[in-house]
Biopython code that builds the backbone (N, CA, C, O; Angstrom):
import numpy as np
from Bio.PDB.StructureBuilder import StructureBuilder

atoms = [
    (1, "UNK", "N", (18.593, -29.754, 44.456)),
    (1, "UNK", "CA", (17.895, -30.204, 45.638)),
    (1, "UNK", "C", (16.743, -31.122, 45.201)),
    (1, "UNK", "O", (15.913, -30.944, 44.309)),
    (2, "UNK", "N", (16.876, -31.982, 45.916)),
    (2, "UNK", "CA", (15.306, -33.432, 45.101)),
    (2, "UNK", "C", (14.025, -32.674, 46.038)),
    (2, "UNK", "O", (14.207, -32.024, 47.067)),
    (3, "UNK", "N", (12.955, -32.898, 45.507)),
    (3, "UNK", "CA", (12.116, -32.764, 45.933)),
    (3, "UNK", "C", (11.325, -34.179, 46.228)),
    (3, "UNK", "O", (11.518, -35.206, 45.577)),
    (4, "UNK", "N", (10.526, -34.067, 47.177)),
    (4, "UNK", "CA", (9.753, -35.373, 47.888)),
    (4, "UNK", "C", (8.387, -35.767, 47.241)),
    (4, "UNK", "O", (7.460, -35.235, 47.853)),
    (5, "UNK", "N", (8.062, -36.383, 46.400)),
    (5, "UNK", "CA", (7.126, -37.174, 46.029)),
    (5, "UNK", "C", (6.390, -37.738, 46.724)),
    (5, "UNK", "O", (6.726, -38.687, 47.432)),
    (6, "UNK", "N", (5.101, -37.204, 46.649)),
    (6, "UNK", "CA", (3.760, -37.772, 47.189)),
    (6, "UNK", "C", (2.659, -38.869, 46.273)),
    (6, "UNK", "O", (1.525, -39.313, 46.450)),
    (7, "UNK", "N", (3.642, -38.981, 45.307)),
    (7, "UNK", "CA", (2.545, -39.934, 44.467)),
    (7, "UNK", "C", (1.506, -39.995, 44.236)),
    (7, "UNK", "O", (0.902, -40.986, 44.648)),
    (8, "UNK", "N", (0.819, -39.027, 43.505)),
    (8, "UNK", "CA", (-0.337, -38.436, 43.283)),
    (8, "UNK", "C", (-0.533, -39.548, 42.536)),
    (8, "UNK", "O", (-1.311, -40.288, 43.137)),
    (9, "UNK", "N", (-0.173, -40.019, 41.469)),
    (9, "UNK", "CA", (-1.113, -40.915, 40.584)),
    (9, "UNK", "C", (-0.041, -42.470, 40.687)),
    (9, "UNK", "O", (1.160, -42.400, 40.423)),
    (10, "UNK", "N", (-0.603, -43.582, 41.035)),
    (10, "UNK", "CA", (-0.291, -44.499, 41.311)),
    (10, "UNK", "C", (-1.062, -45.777, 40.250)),
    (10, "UNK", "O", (-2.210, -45.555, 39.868)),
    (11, "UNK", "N", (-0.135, -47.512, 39.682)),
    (11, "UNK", "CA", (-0.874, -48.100, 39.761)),
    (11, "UNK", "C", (-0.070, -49.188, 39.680)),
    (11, "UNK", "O", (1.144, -49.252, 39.487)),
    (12, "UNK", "N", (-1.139, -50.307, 39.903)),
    (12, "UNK", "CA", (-1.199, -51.810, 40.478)),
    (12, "UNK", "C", (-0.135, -52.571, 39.950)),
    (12, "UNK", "O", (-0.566, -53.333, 39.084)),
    (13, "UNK", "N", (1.402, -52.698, 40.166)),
    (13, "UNK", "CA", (1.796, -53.850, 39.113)),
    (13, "UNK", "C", (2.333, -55.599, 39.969)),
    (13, "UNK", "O", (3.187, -56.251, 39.369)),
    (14, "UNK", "N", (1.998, -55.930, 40.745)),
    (14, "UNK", "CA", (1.556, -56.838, 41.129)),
    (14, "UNK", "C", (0.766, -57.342, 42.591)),
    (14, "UNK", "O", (0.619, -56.497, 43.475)),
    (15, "UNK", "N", (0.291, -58.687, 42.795)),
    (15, "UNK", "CA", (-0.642, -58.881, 43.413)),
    (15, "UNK", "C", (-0.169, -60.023, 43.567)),
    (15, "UNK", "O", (0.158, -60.734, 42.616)),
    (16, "UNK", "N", (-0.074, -60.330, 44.681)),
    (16, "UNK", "CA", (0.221, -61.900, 45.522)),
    (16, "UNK", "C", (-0.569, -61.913, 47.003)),
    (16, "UNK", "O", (-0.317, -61.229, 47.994)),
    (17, "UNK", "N", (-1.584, -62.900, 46.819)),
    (17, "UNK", "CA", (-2.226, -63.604, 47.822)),
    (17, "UNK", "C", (-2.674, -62.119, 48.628)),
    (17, "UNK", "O", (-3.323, -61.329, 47.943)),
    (18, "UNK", "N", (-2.349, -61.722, 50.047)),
    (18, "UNK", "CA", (-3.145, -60.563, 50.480)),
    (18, "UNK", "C", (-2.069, -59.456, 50.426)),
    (18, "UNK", "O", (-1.862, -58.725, 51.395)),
    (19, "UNK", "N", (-1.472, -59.367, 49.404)),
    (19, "UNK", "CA", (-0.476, -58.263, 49.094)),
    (19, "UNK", "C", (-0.418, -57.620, 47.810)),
    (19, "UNK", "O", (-0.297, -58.345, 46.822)),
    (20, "UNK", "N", (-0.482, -56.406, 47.671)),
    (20, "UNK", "CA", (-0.278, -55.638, 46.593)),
    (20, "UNK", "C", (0.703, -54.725, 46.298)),
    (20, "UNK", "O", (0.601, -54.048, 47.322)),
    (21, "UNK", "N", (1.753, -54.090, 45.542)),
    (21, "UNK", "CA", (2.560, -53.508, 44.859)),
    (21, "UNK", "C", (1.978, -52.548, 44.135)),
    (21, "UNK", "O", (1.281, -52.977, 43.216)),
    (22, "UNK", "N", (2.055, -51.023, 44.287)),
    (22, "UNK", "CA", (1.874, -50.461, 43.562)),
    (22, "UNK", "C", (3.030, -49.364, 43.139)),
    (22, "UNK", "O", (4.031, -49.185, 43.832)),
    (23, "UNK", "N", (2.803, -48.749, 42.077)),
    (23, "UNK", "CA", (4.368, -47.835, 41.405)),
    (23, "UNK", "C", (3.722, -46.695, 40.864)),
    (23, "UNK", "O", (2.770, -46.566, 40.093)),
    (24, "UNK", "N", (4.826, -45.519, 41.734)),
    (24, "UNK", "CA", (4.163, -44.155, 41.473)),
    (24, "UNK", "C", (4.301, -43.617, 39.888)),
    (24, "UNK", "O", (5.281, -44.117, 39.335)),
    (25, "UNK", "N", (3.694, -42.901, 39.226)),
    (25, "UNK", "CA", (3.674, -42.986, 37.925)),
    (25, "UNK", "C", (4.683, -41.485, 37.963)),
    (25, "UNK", "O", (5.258, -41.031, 36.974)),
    (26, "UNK", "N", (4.704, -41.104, 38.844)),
    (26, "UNK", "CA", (5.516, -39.605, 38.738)),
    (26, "UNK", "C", (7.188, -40.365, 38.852)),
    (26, "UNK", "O", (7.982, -40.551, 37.930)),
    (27, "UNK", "N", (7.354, -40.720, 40.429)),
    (27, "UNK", "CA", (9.267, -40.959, 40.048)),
    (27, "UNK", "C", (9.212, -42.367, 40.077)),
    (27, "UNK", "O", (10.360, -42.733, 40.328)),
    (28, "UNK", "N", (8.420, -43.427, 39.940)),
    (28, "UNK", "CA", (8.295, -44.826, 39.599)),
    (28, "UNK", "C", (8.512, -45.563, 41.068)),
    (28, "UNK", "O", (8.427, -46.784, 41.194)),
    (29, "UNK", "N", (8.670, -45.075, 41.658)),
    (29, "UNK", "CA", (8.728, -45.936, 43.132)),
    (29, "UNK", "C", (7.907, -47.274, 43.158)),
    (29, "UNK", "O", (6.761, -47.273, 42.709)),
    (30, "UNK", "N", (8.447, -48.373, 43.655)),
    (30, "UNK", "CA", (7.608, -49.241, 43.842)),
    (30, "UNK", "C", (7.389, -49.293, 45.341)),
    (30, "UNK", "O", (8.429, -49.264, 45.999)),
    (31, "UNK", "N", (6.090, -49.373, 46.111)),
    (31, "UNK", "CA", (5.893, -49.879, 47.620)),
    (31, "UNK", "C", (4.519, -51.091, 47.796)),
    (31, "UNK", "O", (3.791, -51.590, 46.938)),
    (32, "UNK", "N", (4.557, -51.224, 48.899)),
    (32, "UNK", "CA", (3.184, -51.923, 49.153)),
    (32, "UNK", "C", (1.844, -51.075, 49.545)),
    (32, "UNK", "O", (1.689, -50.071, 50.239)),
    (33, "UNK", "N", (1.095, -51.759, 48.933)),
    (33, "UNK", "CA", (-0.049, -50.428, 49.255)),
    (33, "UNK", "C", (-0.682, -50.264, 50.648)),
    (33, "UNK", "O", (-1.706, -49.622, 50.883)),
    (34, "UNK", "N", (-0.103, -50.781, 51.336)),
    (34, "UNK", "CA", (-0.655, -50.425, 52.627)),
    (34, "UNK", "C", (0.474, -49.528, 52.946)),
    (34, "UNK", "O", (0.087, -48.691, 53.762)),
    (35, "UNK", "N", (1.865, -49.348, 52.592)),
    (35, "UNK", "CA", (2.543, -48.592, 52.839)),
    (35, "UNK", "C", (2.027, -47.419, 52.399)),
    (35, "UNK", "O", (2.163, -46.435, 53.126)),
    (36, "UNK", "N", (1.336, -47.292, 51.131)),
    (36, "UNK", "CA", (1.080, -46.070, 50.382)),
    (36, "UNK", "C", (-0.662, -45.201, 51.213)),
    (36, "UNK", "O", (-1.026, -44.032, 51.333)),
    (37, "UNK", "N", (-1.099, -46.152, 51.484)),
    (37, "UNK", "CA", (-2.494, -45.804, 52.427)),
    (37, "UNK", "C", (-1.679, -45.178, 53.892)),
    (37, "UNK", "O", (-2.250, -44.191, 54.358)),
    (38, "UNK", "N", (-0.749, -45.521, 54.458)),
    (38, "UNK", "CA", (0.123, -44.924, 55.654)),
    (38, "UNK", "C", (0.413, -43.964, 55.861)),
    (38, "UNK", "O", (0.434, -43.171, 56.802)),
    (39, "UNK", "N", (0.834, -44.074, 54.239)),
    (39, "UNK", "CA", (1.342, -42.038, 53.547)),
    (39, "UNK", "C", (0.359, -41.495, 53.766)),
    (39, "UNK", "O", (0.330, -40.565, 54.573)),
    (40, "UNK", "N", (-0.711, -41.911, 53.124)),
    (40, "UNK", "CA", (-1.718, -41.061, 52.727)),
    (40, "UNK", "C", (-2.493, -40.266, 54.386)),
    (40, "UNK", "O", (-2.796, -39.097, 54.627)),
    (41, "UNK", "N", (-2.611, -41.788, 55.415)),
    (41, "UNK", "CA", (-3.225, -40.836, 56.800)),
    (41, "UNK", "C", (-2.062, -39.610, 57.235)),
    (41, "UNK", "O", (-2.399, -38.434, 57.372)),
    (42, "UNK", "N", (-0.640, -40.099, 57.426)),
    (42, "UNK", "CA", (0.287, -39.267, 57.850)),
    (42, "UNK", "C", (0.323, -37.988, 57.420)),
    (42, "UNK", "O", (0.732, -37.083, 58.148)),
    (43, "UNK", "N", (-0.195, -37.753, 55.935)),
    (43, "UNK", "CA", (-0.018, -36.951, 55.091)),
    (43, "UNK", "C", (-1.376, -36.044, 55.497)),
    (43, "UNK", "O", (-1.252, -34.826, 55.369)),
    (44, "UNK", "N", (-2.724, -36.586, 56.000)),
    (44, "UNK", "CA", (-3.865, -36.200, 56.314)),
    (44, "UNK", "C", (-3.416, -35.311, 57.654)),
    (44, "UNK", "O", (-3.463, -34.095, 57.838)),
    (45, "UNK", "N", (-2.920, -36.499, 58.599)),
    (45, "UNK", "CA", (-3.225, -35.582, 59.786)),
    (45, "UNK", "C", (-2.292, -34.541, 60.148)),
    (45, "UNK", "O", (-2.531, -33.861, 61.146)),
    (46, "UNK", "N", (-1.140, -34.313, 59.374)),
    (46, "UNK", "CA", (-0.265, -33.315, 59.104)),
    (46, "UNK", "C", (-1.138, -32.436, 58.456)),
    (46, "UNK", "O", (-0.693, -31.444, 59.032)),
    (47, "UNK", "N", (-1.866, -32.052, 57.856)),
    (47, "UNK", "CA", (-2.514, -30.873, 57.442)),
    (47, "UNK", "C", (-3.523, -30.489, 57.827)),
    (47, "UNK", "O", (-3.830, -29.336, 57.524)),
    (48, "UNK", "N", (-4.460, -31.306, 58.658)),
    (48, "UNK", "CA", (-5.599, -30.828, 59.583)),
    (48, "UNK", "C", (-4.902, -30.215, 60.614)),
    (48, "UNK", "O", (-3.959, -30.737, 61.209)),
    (49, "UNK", "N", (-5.530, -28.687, 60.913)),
    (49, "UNK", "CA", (-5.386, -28.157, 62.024)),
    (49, "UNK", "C", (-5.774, -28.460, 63.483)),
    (49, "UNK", "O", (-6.923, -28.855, 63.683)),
    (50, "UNK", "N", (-5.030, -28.333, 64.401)),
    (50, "UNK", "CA", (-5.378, -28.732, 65.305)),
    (50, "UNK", "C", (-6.936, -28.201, 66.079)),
    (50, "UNK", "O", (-7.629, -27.240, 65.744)),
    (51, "UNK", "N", (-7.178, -29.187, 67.200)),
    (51, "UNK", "CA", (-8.643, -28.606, 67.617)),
    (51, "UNK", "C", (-9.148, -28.494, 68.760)),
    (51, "UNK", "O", (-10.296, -28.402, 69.196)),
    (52, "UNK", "N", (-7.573, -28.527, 69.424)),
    (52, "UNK", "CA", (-7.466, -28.460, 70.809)),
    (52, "UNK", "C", (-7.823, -27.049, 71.674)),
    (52, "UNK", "O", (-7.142, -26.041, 71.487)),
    (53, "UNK", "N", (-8.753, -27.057, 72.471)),
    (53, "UNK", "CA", (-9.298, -25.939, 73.195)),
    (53, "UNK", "C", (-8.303, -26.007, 74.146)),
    (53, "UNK", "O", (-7.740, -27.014, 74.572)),
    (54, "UNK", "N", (-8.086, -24.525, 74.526)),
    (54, "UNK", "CA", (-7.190, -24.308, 75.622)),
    (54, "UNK", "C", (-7.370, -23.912, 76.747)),
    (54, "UNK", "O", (-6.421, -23.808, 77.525)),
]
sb = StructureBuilder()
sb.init_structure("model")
sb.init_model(0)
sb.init_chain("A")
sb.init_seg("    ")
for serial, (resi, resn, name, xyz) in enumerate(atoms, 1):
    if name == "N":
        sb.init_residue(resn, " ", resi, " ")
    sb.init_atom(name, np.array(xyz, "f"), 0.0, 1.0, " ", f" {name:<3s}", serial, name[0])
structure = sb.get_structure()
């Protein structure tokens, strides 16, 4: 069974004009780093509990 990679440690391998590439150092993925900042809120507000009064 694969398990899902969160890319804890990431870095830079290229840079064009207002775009960046970065590659996860765990299973090597390459994305754009705004893709990887996307993860990162999705990944936030999935683990904050909710705070809704009822």
């Amino acid at each position: 069974m694969a398990t899902i990679c969160k890319h804890p440690k990431v870095r830079i391998v290229s840079r064009h004009e207002d775009c960046e590439f970065v590659e996860c150092l765990e299973c090597g993925d390459v994305f754009d780093s705004e893709e990887f900042r996307d993860m990162e809120i999705e990944e936030n507000a999935e683990s904050e509990p909710s705070t809704e009064d009822a």
